[in-house]
DSSP file (Angstrom, degrees, kcal/mol; ACC not computed):
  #  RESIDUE AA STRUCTURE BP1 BP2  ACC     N-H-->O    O-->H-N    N-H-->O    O-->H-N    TCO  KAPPA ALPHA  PHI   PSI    X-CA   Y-CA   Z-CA
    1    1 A X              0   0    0      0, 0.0     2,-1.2     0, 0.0    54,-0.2   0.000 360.0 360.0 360.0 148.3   24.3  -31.3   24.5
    2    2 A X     >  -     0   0    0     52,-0.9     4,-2.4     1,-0.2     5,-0.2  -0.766 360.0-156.7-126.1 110.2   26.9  -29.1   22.8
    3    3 A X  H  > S+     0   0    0     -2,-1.2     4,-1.8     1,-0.2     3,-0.4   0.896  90.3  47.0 -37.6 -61.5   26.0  -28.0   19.4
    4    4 A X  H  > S+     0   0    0      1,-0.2     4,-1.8     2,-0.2    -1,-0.2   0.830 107.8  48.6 -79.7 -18.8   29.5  -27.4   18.4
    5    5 A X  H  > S+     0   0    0      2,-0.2     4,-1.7     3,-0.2    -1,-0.2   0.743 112.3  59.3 -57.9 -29.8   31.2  -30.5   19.6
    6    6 A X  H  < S+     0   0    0     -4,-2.4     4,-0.3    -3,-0.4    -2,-0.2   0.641 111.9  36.2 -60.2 -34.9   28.1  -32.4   17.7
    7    7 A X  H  X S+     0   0    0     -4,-1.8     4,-0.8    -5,-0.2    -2,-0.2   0.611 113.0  55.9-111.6  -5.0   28.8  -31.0   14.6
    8    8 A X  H >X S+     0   0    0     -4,-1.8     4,-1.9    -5,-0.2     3,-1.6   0.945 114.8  40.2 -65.9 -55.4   32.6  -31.0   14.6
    9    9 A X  H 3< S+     0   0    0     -4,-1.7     4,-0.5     1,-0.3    60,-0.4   0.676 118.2  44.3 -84.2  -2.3   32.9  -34.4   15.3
   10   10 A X  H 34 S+     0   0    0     -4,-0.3    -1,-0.3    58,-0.2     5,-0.2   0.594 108.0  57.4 -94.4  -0.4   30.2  -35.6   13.1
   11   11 A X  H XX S+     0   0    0     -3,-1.6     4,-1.8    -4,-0.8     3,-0.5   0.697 108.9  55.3 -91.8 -16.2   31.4  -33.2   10.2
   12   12 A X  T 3< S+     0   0    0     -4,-1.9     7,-0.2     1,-0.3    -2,-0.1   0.693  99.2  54.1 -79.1 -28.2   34.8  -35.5   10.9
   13   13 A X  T 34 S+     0   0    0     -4,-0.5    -1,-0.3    -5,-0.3    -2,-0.1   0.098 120.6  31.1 -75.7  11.3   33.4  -38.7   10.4
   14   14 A X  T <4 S+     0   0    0     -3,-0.5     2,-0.8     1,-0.1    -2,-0.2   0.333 112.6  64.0-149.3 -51.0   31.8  -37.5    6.5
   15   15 A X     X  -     0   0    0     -4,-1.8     4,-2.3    -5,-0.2    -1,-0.1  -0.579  53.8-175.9-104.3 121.8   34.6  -35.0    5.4
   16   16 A X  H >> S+     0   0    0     -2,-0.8     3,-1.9     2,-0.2     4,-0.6   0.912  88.1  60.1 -79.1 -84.7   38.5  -36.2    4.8
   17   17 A X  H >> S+     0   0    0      1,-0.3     4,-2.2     2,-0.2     3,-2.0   0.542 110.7  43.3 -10.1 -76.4   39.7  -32.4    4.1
   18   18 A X  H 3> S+     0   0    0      1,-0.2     4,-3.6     2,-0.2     3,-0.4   0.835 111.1  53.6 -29.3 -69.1   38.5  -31.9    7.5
   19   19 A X  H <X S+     0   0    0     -4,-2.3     4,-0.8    -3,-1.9    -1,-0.2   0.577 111.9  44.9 -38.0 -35.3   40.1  -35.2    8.7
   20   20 A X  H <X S+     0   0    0     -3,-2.0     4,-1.3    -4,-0.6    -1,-0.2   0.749 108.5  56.1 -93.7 -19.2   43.5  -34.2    7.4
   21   21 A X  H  X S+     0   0    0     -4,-2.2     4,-3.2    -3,-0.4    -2,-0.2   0.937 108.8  45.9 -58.2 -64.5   43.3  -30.7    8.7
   22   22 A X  H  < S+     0   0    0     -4,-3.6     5,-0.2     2,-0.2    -3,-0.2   0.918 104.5  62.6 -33.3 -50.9   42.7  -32.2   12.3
   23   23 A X  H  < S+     0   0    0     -4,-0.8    -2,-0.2     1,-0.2    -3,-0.1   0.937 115.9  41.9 -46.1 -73.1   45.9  -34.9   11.7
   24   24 A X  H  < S-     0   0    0     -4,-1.3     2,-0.7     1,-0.1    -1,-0.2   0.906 137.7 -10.2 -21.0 -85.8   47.7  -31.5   11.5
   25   25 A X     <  -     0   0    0     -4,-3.2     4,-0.2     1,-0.2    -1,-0.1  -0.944  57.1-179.5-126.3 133.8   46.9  -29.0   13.8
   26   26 A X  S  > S+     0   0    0     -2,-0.7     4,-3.2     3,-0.1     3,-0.5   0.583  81.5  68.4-108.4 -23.5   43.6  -30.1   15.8
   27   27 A X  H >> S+     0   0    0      1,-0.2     3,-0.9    -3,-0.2     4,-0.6   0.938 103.9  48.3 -38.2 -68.1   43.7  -26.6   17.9
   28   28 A X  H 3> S+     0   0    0      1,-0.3     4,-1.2     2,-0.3    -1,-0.2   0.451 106.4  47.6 -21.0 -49.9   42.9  -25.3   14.6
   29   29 A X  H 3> S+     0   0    0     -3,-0.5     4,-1.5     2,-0.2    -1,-0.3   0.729 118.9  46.2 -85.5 -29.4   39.9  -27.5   13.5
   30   30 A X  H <<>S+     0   0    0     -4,-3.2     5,-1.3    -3,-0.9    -2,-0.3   0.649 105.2  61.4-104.6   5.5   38.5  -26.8   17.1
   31   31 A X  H ><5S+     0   0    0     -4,-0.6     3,-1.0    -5,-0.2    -2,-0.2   0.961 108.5  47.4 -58.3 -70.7   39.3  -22.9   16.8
   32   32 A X  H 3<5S+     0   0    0     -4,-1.2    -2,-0.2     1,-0.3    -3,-0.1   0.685 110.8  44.5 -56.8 -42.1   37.1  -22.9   14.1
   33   33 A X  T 3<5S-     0   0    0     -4,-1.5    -1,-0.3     2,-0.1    -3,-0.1   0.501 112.0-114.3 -77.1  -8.5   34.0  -24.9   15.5
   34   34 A X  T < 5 -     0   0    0     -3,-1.0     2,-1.0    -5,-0.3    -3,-0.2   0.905  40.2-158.7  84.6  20.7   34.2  -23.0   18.5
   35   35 A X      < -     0   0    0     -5,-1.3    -1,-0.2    -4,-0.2     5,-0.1  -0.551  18.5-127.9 -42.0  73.7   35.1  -25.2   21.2
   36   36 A X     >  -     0   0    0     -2,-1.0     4,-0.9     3,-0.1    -1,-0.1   0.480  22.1-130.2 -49.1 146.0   34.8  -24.9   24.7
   37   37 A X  T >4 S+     0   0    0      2,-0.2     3,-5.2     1,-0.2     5,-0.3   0.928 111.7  63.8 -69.8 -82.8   38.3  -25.5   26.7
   38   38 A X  T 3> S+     0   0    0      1,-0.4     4,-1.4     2,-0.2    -1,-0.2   0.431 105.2  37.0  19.6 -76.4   36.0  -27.9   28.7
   39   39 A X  H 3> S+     0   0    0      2,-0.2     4,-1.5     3,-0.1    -1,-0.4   0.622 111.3  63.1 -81.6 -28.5   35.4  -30.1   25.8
   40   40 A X  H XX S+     0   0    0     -3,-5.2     3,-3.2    -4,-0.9     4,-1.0   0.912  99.6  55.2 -49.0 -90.5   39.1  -29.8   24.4
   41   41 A X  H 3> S+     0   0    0      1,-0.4     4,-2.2     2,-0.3     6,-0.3   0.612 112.0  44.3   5.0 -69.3   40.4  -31.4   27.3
   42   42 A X  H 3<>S+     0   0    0     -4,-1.4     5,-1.0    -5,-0.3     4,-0.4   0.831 109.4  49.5 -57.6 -38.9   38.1  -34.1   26.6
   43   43 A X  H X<5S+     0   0    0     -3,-3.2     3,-1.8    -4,-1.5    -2,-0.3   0.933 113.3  51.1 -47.9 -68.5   38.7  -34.4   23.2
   44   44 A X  H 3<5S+     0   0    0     -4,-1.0    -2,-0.2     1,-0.2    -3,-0.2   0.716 114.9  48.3 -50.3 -25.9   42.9  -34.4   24.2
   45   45 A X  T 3<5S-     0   0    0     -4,-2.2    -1,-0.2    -5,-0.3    -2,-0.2   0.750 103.4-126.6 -45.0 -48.8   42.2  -37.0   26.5
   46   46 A X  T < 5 +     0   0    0     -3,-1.8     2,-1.1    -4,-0.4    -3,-0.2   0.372  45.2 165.1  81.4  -1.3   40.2  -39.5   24.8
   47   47 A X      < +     0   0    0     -5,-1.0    -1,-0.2    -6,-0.3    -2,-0.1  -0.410   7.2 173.2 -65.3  90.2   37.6  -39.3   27.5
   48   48 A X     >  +     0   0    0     -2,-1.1     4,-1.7     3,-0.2     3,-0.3   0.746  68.4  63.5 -77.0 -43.3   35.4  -40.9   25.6
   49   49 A X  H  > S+     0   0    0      1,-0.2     4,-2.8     2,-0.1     2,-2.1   0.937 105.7  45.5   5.7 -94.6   33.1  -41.0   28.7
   50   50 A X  H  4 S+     0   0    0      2,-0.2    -1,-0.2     1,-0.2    -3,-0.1  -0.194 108.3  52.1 -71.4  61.2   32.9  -37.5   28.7
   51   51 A X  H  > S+     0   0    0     -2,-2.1     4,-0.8    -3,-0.3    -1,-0.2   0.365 111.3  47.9-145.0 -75.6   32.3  -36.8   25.1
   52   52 A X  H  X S+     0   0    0     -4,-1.7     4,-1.7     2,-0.3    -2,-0.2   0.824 112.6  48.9 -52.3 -50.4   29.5  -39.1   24.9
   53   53 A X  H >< S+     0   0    0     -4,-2.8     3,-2.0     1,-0.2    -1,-0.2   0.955 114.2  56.1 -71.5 -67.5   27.8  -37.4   28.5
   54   54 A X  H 34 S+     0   0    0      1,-0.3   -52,-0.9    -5,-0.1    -2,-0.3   0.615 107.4  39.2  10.9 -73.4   28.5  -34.4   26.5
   55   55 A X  H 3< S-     0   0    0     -4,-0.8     3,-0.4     1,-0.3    -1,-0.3   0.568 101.2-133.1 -77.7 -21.5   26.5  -35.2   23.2
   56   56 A X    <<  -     0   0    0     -3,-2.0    -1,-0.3    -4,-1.7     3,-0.3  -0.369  37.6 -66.7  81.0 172.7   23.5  -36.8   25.0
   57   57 A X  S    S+     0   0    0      1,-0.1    -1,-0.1    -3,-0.1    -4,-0.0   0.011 107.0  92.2-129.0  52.7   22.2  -39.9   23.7
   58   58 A X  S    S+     0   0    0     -3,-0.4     2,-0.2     2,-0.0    -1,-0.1   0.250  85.3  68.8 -98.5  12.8   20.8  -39.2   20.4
   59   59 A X        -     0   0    0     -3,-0.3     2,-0.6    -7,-0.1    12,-0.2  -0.784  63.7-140.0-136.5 167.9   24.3  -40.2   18.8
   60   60 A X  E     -A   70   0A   0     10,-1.1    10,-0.5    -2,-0.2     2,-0.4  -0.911  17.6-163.2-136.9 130.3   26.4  -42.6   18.2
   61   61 A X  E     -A   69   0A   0     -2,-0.6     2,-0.3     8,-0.2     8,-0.2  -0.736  14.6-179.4-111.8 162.9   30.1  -42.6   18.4
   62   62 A X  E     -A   68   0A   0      6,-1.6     6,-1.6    -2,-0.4     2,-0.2  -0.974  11.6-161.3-142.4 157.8   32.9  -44.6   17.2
   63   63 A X        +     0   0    0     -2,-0.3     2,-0.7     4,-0.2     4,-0.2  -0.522  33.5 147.1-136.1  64.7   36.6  -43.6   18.2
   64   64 A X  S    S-     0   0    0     -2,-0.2     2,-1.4     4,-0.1    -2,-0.0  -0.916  91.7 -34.1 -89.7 112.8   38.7  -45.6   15.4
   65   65 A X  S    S+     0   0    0     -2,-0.7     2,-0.2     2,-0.0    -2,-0.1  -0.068 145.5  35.0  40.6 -26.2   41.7  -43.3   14.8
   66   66 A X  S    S-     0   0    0     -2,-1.4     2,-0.5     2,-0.1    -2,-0.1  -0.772  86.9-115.4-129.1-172.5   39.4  -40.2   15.3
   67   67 A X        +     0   0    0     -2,-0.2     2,-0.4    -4,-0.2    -4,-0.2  -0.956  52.6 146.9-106.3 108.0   36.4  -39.6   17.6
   68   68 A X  E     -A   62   0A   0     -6,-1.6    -6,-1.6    -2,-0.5   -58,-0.2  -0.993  31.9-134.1-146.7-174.6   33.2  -39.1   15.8
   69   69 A X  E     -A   61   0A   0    -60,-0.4     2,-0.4    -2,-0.4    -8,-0.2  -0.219   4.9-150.3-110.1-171.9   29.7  -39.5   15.6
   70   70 A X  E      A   60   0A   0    -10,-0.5   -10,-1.1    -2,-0.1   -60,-0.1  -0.972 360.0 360.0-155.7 123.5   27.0  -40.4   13.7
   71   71 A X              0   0    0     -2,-0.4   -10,-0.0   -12,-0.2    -1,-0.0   0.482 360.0 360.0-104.9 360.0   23.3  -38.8   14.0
C-alpha cells in the first residue's frame, strides 16, 4: 500500500483548498505528498485499476471529478 498516495487522495476527498490547488497545478499537490512517478502516471491516466491495486483493499474510492478515497 502506498502511504502517500493514501493520504493525498483521501486528504482530497475532505479538504476543498486542497481540491482547488490540484484543479490548478496537480504536479504540485503531488510534489508535496511525495509521489512516486509510478503512481503519477496512474493518477494522469485514470487507471483507476491501478490506484485501487495500489491502496490495497482497506479503502474505498470514488473517482467523480477527482479520484479519492475514503478510509
Amino acid at each position: 500500500m502506498s502511504k502517500q498516495l493514501t493520504e493525498m487522495l483521501s486528504d482530497l476527498g475532505e479538504n476543498l483548498d486542497l481540491q482547488a490547488a490540484y484543479k490548478k497545478d496537480p504536479e504540485a499537490v503531488m510534489d508535496k505528498y511525495g509521489i512516486e512517478e509510478s503512481e503519477r502516471d496512474l493518477v494522469r491516466q485514470k487507471n483507476y485499476d491501478g490506484i485501487r491495486s495500489k491502496l490495497g483493499t482497506d479503502v474505498k474510492m470514488a473517482t467523480n471529478g477527482f479520484t479519492r478515497i475514503y478510509k
